[in-house]
C-alpha positions as CSV (number, residue, x, y, z in Angstrom):
1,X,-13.3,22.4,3.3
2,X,-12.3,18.6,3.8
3,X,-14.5,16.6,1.6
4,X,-17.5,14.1,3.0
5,X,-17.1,10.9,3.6
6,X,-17.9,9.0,0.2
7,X,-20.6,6.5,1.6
8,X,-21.0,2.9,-0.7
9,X,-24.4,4.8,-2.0
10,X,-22.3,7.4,-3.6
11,X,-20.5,5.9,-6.1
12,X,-20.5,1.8,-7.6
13,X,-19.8,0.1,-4.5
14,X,-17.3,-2.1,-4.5
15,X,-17.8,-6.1,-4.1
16,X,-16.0,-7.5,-1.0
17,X,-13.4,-9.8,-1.7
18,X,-14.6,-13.2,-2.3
19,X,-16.2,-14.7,-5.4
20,X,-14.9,-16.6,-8.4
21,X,-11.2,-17.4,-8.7
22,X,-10.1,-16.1,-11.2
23,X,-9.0,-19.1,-14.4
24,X,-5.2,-19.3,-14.0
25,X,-4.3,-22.7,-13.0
26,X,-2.4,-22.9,-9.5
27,X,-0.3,-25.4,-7.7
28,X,-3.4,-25.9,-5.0
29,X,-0.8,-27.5,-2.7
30,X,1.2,-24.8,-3.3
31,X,-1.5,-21.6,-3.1
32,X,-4.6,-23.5,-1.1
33,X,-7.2,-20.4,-2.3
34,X,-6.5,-21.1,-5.6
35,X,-4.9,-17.6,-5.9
36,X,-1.5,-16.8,-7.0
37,X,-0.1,-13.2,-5.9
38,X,0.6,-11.7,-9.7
39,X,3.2,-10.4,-9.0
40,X,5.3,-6.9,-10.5
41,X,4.2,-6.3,-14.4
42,X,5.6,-3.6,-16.6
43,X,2.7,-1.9,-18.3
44,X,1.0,-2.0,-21.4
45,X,2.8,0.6,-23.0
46,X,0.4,1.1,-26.1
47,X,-2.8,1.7,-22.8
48,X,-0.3,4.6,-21.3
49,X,-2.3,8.0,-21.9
50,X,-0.1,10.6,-23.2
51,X,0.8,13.7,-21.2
52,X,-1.7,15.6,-22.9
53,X,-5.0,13.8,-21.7
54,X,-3.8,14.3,-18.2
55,X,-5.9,17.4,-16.2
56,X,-4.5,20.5,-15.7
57,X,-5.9,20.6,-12.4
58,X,-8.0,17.7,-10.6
59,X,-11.1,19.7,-8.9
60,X,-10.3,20.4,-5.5
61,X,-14.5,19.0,-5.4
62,X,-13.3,15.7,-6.1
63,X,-13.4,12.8,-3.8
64,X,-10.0,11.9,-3.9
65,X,-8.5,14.8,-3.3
66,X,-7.6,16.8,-0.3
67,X,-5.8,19.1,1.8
68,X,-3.6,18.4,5.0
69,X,-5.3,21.5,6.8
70,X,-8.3,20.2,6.4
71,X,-7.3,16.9,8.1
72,X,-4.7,17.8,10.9
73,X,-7.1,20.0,13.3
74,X,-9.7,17.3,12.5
75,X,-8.9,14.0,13.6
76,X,-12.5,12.8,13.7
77,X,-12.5,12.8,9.7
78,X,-9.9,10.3,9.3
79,X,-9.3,8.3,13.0
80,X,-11.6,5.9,14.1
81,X,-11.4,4.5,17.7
82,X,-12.4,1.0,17.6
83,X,-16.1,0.6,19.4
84,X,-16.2,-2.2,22.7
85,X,-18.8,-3.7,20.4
86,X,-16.0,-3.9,17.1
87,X,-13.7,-5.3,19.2
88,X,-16.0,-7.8,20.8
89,X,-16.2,-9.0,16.9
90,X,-12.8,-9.3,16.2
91,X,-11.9,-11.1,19.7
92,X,-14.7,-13.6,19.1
93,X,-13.8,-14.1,15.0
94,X,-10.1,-14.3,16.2
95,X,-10.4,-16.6,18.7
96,X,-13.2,-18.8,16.5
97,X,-10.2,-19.1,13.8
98,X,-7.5,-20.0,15.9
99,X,-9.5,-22.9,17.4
100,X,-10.2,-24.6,14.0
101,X,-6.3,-25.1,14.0
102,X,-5.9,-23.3,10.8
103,X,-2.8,-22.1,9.1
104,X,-2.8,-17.9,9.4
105,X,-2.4,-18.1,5.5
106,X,-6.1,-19.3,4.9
107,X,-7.7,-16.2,7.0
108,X,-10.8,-15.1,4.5
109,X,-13.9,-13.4,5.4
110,X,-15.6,-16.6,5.0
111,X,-13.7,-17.8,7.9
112,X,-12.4,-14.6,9.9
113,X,-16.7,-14.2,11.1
114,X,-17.6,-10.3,12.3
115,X,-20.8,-8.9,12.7
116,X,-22.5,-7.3,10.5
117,X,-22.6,-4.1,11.6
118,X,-19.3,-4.3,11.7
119,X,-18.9,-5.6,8.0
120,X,-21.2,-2.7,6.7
121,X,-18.8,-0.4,9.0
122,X,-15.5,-2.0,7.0
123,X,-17.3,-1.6,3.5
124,X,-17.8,1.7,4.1
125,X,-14.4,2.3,5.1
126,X,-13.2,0.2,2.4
127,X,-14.6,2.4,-0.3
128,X,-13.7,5.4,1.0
129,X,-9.9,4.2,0.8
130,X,-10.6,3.4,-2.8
131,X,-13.1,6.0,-4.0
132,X,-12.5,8.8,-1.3
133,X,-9.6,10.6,0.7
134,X,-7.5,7.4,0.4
135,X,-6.6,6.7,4.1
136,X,-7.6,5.6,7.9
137,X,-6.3,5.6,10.9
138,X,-7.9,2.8,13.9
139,X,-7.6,3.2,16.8
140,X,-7.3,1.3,20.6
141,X,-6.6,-1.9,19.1
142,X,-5.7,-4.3,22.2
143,X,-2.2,-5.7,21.1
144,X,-0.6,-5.3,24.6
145,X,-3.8,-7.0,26.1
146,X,-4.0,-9.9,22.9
147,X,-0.6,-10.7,22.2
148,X,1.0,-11.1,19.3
149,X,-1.0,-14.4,18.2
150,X,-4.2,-13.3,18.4
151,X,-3.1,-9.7,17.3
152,X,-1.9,-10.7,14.1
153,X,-5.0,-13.3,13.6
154,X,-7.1,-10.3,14.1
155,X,-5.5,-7.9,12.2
156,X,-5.6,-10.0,9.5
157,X,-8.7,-11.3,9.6
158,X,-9.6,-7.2,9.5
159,X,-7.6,-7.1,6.3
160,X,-8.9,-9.5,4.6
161,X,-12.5,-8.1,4.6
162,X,-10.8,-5.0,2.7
163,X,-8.7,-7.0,-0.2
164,X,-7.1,-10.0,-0.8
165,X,-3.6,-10.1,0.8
166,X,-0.9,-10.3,-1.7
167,X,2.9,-11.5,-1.1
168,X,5.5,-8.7,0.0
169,X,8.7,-10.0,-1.0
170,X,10.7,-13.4,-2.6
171,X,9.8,-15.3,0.5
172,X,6.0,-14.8,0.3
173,X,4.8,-12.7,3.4
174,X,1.5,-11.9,3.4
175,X,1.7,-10.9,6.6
176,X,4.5,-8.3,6.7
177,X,7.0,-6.6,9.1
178,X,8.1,-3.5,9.0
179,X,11.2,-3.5,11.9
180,X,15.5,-3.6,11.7
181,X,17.3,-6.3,10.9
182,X,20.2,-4.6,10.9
183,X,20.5,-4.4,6.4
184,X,22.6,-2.1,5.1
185,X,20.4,0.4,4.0
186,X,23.0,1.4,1.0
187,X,23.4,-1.6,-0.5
188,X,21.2,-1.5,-3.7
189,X,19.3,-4.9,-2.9
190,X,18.0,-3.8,0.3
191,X,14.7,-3.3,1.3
192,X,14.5,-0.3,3.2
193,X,11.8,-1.7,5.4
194,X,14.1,-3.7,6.9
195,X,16.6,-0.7,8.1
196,X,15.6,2.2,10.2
197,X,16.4,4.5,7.4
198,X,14.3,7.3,6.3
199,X,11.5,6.5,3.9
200,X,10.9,8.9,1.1
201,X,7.6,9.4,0.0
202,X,6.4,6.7,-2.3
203,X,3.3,4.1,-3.3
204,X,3.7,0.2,-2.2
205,X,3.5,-2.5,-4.8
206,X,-0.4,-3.2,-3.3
207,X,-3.6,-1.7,-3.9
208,X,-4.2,-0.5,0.0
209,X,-1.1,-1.4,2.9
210,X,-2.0,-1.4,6.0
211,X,0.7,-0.7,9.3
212,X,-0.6,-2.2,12.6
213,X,1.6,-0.8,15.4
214,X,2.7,-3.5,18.0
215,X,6.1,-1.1,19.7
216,X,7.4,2.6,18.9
217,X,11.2,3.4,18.6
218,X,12.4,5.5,20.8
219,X,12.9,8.4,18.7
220,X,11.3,9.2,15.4
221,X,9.8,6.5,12.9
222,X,6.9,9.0,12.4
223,X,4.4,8.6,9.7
224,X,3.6,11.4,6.8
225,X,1.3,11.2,3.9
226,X,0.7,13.5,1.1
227,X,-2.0,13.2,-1.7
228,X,-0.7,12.7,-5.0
229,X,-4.1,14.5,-6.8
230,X,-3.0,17.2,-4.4
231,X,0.9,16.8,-5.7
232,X,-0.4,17.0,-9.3
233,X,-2.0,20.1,-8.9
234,X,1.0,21.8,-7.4
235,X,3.4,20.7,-9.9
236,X,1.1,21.8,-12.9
237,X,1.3,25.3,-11.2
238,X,4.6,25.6,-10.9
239,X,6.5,22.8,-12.9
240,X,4.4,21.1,-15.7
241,X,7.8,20.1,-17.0
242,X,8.4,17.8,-13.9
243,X,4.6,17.0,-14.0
244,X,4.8,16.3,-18.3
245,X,8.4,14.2,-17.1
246,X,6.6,12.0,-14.6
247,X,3.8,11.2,-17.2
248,X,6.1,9.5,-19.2
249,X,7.6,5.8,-18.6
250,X,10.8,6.4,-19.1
251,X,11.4,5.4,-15.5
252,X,12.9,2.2,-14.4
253,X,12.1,0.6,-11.4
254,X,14.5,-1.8,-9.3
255,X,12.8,-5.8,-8.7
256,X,15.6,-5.5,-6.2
257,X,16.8,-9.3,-7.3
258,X,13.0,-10.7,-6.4
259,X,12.3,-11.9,-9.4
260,X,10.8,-14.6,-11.4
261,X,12.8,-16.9,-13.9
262,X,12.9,-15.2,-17.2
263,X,11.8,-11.6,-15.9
264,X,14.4,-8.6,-16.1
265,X,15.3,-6.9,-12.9
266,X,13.7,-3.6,-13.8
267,X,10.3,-2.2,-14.6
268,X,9.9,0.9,-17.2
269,X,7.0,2.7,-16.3
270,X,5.7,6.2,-15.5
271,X,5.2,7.8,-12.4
272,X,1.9,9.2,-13.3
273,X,-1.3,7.6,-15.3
274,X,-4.7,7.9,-16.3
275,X,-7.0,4.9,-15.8
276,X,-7.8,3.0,-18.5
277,X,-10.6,3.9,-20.4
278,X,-14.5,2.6,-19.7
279,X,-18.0,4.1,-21.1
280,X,-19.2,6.3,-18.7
281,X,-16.5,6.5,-16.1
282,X,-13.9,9.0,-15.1
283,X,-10.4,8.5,-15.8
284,X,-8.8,9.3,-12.7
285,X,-5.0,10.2,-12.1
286,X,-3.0,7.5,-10.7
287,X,0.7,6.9,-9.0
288,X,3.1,4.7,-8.5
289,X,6.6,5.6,-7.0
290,X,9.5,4.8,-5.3
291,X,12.7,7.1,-4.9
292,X,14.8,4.4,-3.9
293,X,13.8,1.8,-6.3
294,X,14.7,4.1,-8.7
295,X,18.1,5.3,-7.9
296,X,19.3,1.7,-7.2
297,X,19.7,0.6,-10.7
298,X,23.4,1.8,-10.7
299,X,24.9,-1.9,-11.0
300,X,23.0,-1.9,-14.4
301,X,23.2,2.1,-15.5
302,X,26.6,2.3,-14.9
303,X,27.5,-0.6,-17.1
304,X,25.1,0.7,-20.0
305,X,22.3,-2.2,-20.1
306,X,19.9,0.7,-19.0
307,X,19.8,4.3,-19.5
308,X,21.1,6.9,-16.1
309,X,18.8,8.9,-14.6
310,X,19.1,12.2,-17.1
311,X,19.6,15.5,-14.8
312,X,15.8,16.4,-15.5
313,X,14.9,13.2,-14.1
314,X,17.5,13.8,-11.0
315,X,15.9,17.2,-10.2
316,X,12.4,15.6,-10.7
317,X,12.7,13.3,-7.9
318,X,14.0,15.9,-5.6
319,X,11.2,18.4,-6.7
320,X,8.3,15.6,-5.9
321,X,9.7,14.7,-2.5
322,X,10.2,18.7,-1.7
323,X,6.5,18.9,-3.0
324,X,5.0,15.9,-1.3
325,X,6.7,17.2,2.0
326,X,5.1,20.8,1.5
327,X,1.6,19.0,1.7
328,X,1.7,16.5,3.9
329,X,0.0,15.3,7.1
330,X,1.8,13.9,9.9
331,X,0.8,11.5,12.4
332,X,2.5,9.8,14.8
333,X,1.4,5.5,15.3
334,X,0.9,5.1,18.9
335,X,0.8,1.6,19.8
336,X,-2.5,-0.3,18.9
337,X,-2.8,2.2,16.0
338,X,-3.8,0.5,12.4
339,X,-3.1,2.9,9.4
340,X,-4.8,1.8,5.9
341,X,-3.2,3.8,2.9
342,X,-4.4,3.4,-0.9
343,X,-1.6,3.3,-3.1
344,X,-3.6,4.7,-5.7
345,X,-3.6,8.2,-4.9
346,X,-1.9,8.6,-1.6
347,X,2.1,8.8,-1.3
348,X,3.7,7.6,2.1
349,X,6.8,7.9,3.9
350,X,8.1,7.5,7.3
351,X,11.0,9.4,9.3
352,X,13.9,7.6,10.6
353,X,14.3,6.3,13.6
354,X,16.2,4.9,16.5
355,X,15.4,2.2,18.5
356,X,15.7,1.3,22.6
357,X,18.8,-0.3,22.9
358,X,18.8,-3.7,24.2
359,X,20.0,-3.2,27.8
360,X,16.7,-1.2,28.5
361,X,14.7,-4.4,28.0
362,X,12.0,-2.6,25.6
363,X,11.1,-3.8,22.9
364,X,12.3,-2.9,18.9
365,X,9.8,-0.7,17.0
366,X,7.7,-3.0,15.6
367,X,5.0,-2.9,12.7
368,X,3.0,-5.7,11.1
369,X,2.4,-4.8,7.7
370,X,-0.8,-6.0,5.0
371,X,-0.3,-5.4,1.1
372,X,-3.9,-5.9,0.2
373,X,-5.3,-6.4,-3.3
374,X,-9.0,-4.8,-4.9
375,X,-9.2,-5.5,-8.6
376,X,-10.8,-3.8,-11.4
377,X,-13.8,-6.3,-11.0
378,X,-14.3,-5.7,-7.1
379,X,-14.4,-1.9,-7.4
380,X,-10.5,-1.1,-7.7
381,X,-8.7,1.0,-9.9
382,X,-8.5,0.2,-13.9
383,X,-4.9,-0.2,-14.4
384,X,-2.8,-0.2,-17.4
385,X,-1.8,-3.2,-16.2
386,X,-1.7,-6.8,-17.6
387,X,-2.9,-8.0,-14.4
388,X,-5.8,-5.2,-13.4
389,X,-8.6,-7.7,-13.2
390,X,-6.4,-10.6,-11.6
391,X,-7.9,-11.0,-8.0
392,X,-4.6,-10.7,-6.3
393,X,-2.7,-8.3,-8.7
394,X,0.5,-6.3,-7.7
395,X,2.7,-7.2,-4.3
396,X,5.9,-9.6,-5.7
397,X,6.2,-13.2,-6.6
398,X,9.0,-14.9,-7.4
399,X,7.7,-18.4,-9.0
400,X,5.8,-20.9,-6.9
401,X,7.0,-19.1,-3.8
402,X,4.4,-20.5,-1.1
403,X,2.6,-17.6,1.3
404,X,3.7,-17.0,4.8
405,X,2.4,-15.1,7.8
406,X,5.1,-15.4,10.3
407,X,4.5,-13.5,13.6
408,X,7.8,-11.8,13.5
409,X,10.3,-10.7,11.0
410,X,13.0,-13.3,9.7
């Protein structure tokens, strides 16, 4: 039986984003909030909990974890059709913000106005991404009706009462897209985003992303999710070596060349953890993982600066993608659909796809994409992370790289 919606009265609720900055000096001209994006971190290797303090099993009573079953002859337990009244809100906090002349960059909840039944409504749902099933689907958002402008004001002014957005790449977008640019999707640097390849499952570099669908390709381009609680069980039944293999950071993750001066162009980490440690709290399983920015690390492997991927390791990969593909729930983004994924416990992935061509005169599929950050001290995971109670921890900086929030991709 799918689990109950974990209401804010359940469980610590979360603060909303907003509060003090946190004490790291910033360029102000440079990062106007006072908040610089952290940025990618290896861990802290002596906070990693060995492979025996993991569970054999997370209890299927937990919060976090479910079923696809339970979900996919269910929709009302996970989509949410946006109310007139909701989107009254966001049409009259969109509009509000665009006429103070404002840069998109400075959208906060101080600024970006909703009602407040709406707010409750978004805490809610906020803390269910964090503390329950780990994803949402909106729905009948007006993008074909509000154009792009206004549709990426609003959809970010929508994030931003869920986490602070963080930067998604060396040129600073904070507001993402997810659409071809024609990048040759085996080239090692490239960001698969960019390319109508097929995603493998795997965790963004983000507390919660979120996917705001402005066009569909023609064919494919679907969405699938799996829950990595859900993952872990299954490999503990039938391969605790893969499950003992992930535990263990002996991985190394590609920066893809976005990186800050002085940093190496890899992270060594595992692909499973515990949460650090706190009196009284749970230690709950958490994930982060990318196939691809794991086998891209051939230009360095191959000339011995870093160790190969070991044959375990090779069939590892393959065994977590078969398994988060046996447990999945598909869904399909129809236009004016938002999807809201926490990174924490829920792997993503997309199909490929192929797009109208350009004779027809319709458009490219087109997503505009949120990385959004909730740290340890507004109700988010305890990370073994140097940057866990950093404000806007994770997404990728490289130096003083300003924000952006273009309304298209570049």
């Amino acid at each position: 039986m799918a689990p109950a919606v974990v209401e804010p009265d359940q469980q610590a609720t979360p603060s909303p984003p907003g509060g003090k900055v946190n004490s790291k000096h910033v360029d102000l001209s440079i990062f106007p909030d006072g908040i610089k994006t952290s940025g990618q971190h290896d861990p802290i290797y002596d906070q990693i909990a060995p492979y025996s303090a993991f569970p054999k099993a997370i209890p299927t009573t937990a919060p976090t974890y479910w079923e696809a079953p339970d979900y996919a002859g269910n929709p009302s337990l996970w989509q949410h059709p946006l109310s007139s009244e909701e989107l009254a809100s966001l049409s009259a906090a969109a509009d509000d913000f665009m006429a103070q002349d404002l840069p998109l960059t400075a959208i906060s909840p101080a600024n970006f106005r909703l009602t407040q039944p709406f707010k409750e409504a978004l805490a809610s749902m906020r803390n269910e991404l964090l503390n329950g099933k780990g994803f949402l689907l909106y729905k009948g958002f007006p993008v074909n009706d509000w154009g792009v402008h206004k549709s990426g004001v609003a959809y970010f002014g929508l994030g931003s009462h869920l986490g602070l957005p963080v930067s998604q790449n060396g040129k600073g977008h904070i507001l993402g897209h997810v659409k071809d640019l024609g990048d040759d999707a085996g080239a090692e640097e490239t960001r698969i985003y960019r390319t109508t390849a097929r995603q493998f499952f795997h965790a963004d570099e983000c507390d919660i992303v979120g996917l705001l669908c402005l066009a569909r390709a023609m064919e494919g381009g679907e969405s699938d999710i799996s829950s990595s609680h859900r993952v872990w069980n299954v490999l503990q039944q039938e391969r605790p070596d893969v499950a003992e293999l992930l535990a263990q950071p002996i991985w190394y993750f590609d920066r893809k060349g976005e990186v800050s001066k002085g940093q190496a162009e890899w992270i060594r980490a595992p692909v499973y953890y515990l949460e650090t440690a706190a009196d009284g709290k749970e230690q709950r399983v958490y994930s982060k993982w990318d196939p691809y920015y794991v086998r891209s690390l051939t230009r360095y492997s191959d000339k011995g600066v870093i160790p190969p991927l070991s044959a375990a390791q090779l069939e590892a990969i393959d065994v977590l993608e078969v398994t988060c593909q046996r447990v999945a729930l598909h869904m399909v983004l129809e236009v004016g659909d938002i999807q809201f994924v926490a990174n924490s416990h829920v792997f993503h992935a997309r199909t490929a796809y192929t797009d109208h061509a350009p004779y027809t005169g319709k458009p490219r599929r087109h997503l505009m994409r949120l990385w959004l950050a909730t740290s340890e001290d507004e109700g988010g995971w305890r990370l073994p992370f140097p940057d866990s109670k950093e404000r806007k921890r994770g997404g990728i900086q490289v130096d003083d790289q300003a924000p952006a929030a273009k309304l298209d991709a570049d």
